[in-house]
N, C-alpha and C positions, 0 to 999 in steps of 0.2 A: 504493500500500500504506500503509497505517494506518501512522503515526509514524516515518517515513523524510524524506527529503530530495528530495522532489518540487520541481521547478522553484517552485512556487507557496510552497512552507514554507522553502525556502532565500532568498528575498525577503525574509522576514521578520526581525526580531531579535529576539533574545534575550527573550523575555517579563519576565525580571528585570533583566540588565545594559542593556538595549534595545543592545548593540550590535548589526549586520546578521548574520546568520547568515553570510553572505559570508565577510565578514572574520572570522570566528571560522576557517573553515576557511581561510585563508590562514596565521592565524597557527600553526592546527595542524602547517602544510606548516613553516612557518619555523621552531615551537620543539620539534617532532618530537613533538606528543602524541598521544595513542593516541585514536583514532577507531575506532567499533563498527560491525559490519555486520549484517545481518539475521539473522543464523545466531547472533548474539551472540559474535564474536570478533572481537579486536581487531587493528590494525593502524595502518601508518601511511602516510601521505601522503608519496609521493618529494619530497624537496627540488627542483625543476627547474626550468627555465623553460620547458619545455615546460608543466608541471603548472600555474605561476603566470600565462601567460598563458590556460589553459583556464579559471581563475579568475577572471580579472580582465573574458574575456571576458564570462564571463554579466550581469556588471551591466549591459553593453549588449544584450547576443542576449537574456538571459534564457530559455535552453533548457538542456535536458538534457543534460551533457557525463561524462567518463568522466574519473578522473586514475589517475596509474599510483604505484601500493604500491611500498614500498624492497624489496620480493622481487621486484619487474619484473610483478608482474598487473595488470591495468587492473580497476576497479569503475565503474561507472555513480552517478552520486548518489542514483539511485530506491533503490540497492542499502545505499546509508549512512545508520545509524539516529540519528532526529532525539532521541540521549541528550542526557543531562546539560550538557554544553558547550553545546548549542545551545537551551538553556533547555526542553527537552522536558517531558514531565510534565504532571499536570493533569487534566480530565474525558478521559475515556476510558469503551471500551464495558464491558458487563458483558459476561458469560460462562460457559459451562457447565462439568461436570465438570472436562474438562480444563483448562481457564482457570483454574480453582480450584485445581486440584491444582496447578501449576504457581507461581500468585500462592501461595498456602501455603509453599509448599516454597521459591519467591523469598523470604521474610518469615525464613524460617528461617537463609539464608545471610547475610543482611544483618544480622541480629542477632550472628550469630558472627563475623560482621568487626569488625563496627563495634567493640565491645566488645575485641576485641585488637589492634584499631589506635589511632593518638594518639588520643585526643577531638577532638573539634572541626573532626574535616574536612568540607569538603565531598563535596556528593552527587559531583560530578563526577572526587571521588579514588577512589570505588567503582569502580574498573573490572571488567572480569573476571577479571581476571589477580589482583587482591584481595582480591575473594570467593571464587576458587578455592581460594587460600591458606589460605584457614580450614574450608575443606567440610568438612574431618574431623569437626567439632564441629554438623556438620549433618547428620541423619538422614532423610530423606525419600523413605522405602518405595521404592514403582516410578517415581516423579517422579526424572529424570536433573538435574543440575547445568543440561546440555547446556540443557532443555529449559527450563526457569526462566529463561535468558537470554536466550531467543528472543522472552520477554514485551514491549510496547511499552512504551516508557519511562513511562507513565504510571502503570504498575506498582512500575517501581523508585524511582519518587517516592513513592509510597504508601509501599513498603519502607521507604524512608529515615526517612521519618518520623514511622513508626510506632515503629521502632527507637529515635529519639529522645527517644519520650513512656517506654517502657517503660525504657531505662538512665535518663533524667533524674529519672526517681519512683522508682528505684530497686527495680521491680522483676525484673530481670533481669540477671546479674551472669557477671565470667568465670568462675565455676565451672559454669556450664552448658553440658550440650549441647541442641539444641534436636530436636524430632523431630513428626515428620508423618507421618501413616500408616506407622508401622515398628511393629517387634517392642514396644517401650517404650510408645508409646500406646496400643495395643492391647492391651495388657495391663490398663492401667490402665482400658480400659473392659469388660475380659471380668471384671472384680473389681468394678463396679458392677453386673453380670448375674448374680453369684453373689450379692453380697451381698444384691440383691432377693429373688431365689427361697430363699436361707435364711430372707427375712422370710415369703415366701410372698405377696411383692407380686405385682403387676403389675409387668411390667420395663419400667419410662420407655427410652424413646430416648435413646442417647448425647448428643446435645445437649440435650435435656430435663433430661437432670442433670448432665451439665458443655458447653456447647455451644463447648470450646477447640478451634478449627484448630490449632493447635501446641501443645506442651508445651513449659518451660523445667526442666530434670531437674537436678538436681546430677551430677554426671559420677559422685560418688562414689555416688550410689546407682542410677543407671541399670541397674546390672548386678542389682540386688536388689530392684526393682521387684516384680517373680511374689510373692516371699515377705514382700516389706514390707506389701502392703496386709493391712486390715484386713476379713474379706468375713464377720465372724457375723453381720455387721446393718447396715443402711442407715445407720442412726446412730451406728454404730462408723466404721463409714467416710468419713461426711464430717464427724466430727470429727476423723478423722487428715487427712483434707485442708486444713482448715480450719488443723491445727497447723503441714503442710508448707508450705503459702502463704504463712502468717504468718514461718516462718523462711525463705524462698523456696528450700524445696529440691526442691519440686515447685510448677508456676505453671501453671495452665490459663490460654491466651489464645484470647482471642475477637476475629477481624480484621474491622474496614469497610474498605471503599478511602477511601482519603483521597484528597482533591482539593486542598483548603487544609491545611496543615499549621499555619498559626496560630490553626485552630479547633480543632485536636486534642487529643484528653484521652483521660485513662489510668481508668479507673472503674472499684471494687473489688464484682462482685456477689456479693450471697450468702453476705456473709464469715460475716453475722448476719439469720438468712431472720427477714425482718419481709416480711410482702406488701402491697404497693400497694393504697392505698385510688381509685378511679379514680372519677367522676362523669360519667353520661354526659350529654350536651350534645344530642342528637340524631341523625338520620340520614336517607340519602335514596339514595332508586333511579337518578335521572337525573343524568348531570354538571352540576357548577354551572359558571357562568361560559361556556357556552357556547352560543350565540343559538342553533344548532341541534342542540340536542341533542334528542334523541326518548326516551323510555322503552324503548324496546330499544336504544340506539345502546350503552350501557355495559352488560354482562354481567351486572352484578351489581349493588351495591350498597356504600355507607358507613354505617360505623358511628363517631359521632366523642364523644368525651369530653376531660373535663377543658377547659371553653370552646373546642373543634375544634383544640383542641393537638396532640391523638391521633386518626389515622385508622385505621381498621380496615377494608380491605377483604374486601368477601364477594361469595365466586363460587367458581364450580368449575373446576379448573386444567387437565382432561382431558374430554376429548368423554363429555357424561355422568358423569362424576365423582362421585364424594362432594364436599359443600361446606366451601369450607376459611372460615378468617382467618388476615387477612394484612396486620399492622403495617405501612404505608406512612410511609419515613422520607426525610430530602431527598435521601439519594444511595445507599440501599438497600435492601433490606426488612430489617424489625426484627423477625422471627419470626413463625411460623405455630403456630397450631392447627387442629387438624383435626375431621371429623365426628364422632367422641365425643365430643372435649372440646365438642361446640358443646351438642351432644345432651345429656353430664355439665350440661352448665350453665345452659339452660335447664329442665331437671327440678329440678337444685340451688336456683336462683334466681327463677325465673319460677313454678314448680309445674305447666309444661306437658309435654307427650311433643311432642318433636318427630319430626316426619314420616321414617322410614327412607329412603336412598338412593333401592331399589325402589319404596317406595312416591311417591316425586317423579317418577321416572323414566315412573312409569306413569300420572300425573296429567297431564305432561306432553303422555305419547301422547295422551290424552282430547283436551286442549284443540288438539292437533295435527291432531286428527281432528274437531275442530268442535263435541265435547260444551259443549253451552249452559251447563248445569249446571258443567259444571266450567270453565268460561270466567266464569263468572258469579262463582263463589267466588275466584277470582284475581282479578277486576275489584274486587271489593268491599274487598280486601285493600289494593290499589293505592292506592285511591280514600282510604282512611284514612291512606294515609304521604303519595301526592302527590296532592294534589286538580287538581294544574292541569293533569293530564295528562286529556286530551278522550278521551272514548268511540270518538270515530272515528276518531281515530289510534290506538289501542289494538287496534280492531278491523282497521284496515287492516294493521298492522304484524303483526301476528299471521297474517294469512293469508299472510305472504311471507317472514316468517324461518323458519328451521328447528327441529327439537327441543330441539336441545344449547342454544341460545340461549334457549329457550322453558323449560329444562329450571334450567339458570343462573339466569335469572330469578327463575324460581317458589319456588327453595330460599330466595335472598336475601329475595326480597318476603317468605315465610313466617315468617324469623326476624326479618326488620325493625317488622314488624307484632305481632310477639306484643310483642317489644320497647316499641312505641309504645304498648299496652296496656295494660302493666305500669305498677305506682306506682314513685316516683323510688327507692326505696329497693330493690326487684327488680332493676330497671334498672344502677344501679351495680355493684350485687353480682354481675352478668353480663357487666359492661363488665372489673369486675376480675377476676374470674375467666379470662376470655379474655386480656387486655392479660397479666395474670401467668404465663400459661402460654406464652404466642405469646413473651414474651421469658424463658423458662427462668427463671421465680421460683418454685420451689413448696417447698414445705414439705421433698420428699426433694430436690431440686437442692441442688449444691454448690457453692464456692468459686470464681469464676474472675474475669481480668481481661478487661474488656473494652477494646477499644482502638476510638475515635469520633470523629467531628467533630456 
C-alpha cells in the first residue's frame, strides 16, 4: 500500500535526518511517541522486549513483522503509515474528486492548527490528535476530518507547507476560519452568479472568476457573508473582494501539491487585472525527444510560447469530446480552456470560424471511412506543421487506429495549422488569450492567492 511501512520503505532512512527508519521506530517504542496507522489514528508502540527484539530482528530477517500497541493489539508494519517521523512526504500520485476533496479539506485543518499552535514546529508535531484540536475552525462540507487523515503523507507534507508560505506572507491569520465546500463558500460563489446575471453576462465558472479551493473568512464575518456581498455588478463585487483581501478578511486560495517546499511561493493574482502579454514560440503534433514516436502515438498536440516556457496542450479529454487546452506545468496542470474559448479566440485573433465539435466528429467518420478527399485535407494540414512525418506512415497508421484518436487528432492538427498560418502578431494574441483564460486572468476574475512551487 502507497506510503506505509512495507518491509522494503522500512530499510530505508529518513530522507532528511538519513537516520534508518528502523531505528526511528525503536526509538518511538523507547520514548512512547505517537505513531499513525492507515485509518489515520494514532497510537503507540508497547515498550517490551518482546516488541524490541521483533525490531531488532528485521535488520537481519528483513521481513514483515507485527508489534503489539500499549492497548494489547498487535498491527503489522504494512499497517503503519510511512508519516512525518519517518521522513515521509514528497512526489506522490495525483487524484480524482475525492482525493481533492479530501487534500482541500486536509489544507484546511492544517492551516487552523498550525496558526494556534507555537510557531515553528515541526511537521512531525502535526499529529492527529493536533489537528483535531482545532477542527472547529475548519469547515469542510461533506469531507469528514476522519477522511482527510487517511490521505498519504505526501499530502500532509504538501499541507505543511503550504501553510507555511501562507502564515509567513502573512496572508492568513488566527482570526480565520477556513472553509471548503460549506455553506460560506458557496455563498460567496452563488453572489458571483447573481452578480453576473444583474450584468446580464454570461456567468464565468466558479474558478474562472475566483479559482480558490478554500476560503480564509474572518470568523467575525463568516456569519454575514449572504448579506455582505456586493451582487449589483461584476465590478461592484470584485472590488469588495479586492478590499476584503487586501484587509485579509476574506482570502480566496488557490492549492498545487507541493513536493519541494523550498520552491514554494505564495503569488497574489488578480489583485490588479493587467492581462499577460504571451508570445508564441511554436508548436507541434508529435512528441519531441522521443526516437519512436509516430504522428498518432500523442493525441493531440502543443502549443508552446514565451521561448517553450509555456506548454499548452491540445486534445480532447473524452471519447469524442469537444477540444480543450490545457496549461502543462512540472507537477500539475495550470488551467484549462475549453471549446468556446478556443472557438472565442480564434474568430477574436486569427479572423477564422473554427470547425464545431459535430462538425470534427463527422470529418473524422469521413477519413475513418477512407474518404480520399477528406484524408487528403488532413494530410495537407499535417504536412504544413510536421513535414517529417512520411505519407506512408500516415496512411498506414490511419487504417489501424480508431475514430476518437483520429477525431483528437484532426481538432488539434486544425487549430495548430491555422495557428502556423497566422502572422506573429495573431498568433500571440491567441496564445494570450488562451494562457489568460486557462489560468483565471480575465478582465471579470477576481482576487485570489495562489499557492506554487
Amino acid at each position: 500500500m502507497a506510503g506505509t511501512l512495507t518491509p522494503a520503505e522500512l530499510k530505508k532512512p529518513n530522507s532528511s535526518t538519513k537516520v534508518p527508519r528502523i531505528e526511528i521506530m525503536h526509538q518511538a517504542m523507547q520514548n512512547r511517541t505517537a505513531l499513525i496507522d492507515t485509518n489515520g489514528k494514532e497510537f503507540f508502540i508497547a515498550k517490551s522486549e518482546e516488541n524490541a527484539s521483533a525490531i531488532n530482528n528485521f535488520k537481519t530477517l528483513q521481513k514483515a513483522f507485527e508489534v503489539k500497541t500499549t492497548n494489547g493489539a498487535k498491527i503489522a508494519i504494512g499497517k503503519i503509515k510511512k508519516s512525518a517521523i519517518f521522513g515521509g512526504g514528497g512526489a506522490g500520485s495525483g487524484g480524482g474528486t475525492a482525493q481533492t476533496a479530501a487534500a482541500e479539506s486536509l489544507q484546511c485543518f492544517y492551516c487552523a492548527a498550525m496558526l494556534r499552535e507555537p510557531a515553528g514546529k515541526p511537521r512531525e508535531y502535526f499529529l492527529p490528535s493536533i489537528l483535531k484540536k482545532h477542527a472547529l475552525h475548519a469547515h469542510t462540507g461533506g469531507t469528514t476530518f476522519a477522511t482527510a487523515m487517511k490521505l498519504d503523507d505526501d499530502w500532509h507534507y504538501s499541507s505543511y507547507e503550504s501553510a507555511k508560505i501562507m502564515i509567513s506572507g502573512g496572508f492568513i491569520n488566527k482570526s480565520h476560519s477556513f472553509h471548503r465546500d460549506d455553506a460560506v463558500m458557496k455563498t460567496i460563489y452563488a453572489a458571483k452568479k447573481k452578480a453576473f446575471q444583474n450584468n446580464d453576462m454570461t456567468v464565468l465558472s466558479d474558478d474562472k472568476w475566483n479559482p480558490g479551493d478554500i476560503w480564509a473568512v474572518d470568523r467575525t464575518l463568516a456569519t454575514q457573508v449572504r448579506t455582505l456581498m456586493k451582487t449589483e455588478s461584476v465590478v461592484a463585487l470584485n472590488a469588495q473582494i479586492v478590499e476584503l483581501f487586501k484587509a485579509r478578511k476574506i482570502v480566496g486560495i488557490s492549492l498545487k501539491k507541493l513536493v519541494n517546499g523550498d520552491r514554494a511561493k505564495g503569488s497574489v493574482i488578480n489583485e490588479v487585472i493587467q492581462l499577460d502579454k504571451h508570445v508564441y514560440s511554436g508548436a507541434h503534433l508529435m512528441a519531441k525527444n522521443i526516437s519512436t514516436a509516430t504522428f498518432f502515438r500523442a493525441k493531440g498536440g502543443v502549443i508552446r510560447a514565451d521561448r517553450d516556457t509555456i506548454k499548452v496542450e491540445i486534445r480532447t479529454p473524452a471519447y469524442l469530446g469537444a477540444l480543450n487546452a490545457e496549461i502543462t506545468l512540472a507537477t500539475a496542470r495550470g488551467g484549462r480552456a475549453g471549446m468556446q474559448q478556443i472557438t472565442d479566440g480564434i474568430k477574436k485573433h486569427l479572423g477564422k470560424t473554427f470547425p464545431e465539435n459535430n462538425t470534427l466528429k463527422a470529418k473524422a467518420q469521413s477519413i475513418k471511412n477512407g474518404d480520399e478527399r477528406a484524408i487528403k485535407e488532413f494530410w495537407d494540414m499535417i504536412l504544413t506543421v510536421e513535414p517529417t512525418v512520411t505519407k506512408e506512415e500516415f496512411y498506414k497508421e490511419i487504417s489501424e487506429i480508431d475514430i476518437d484518436r483520429i477525431h483528437s487528432k484532426l481538432g488539434s492538427t486544425t487549430l495548430i495549422y491555422l495557428l502556423t498560418k497566422a502572422n506573429q502578431a495573431a498568433a500571440d494574441g491567441f496564445v494570450s488569450y488562451i494562457i489568460n483564460y486557462a489560468g483565471s486572468k480575465l478582465e471579470e476574475s477576481s482576487v485570489y492567492l495562489k499557492v506554487y512551487e
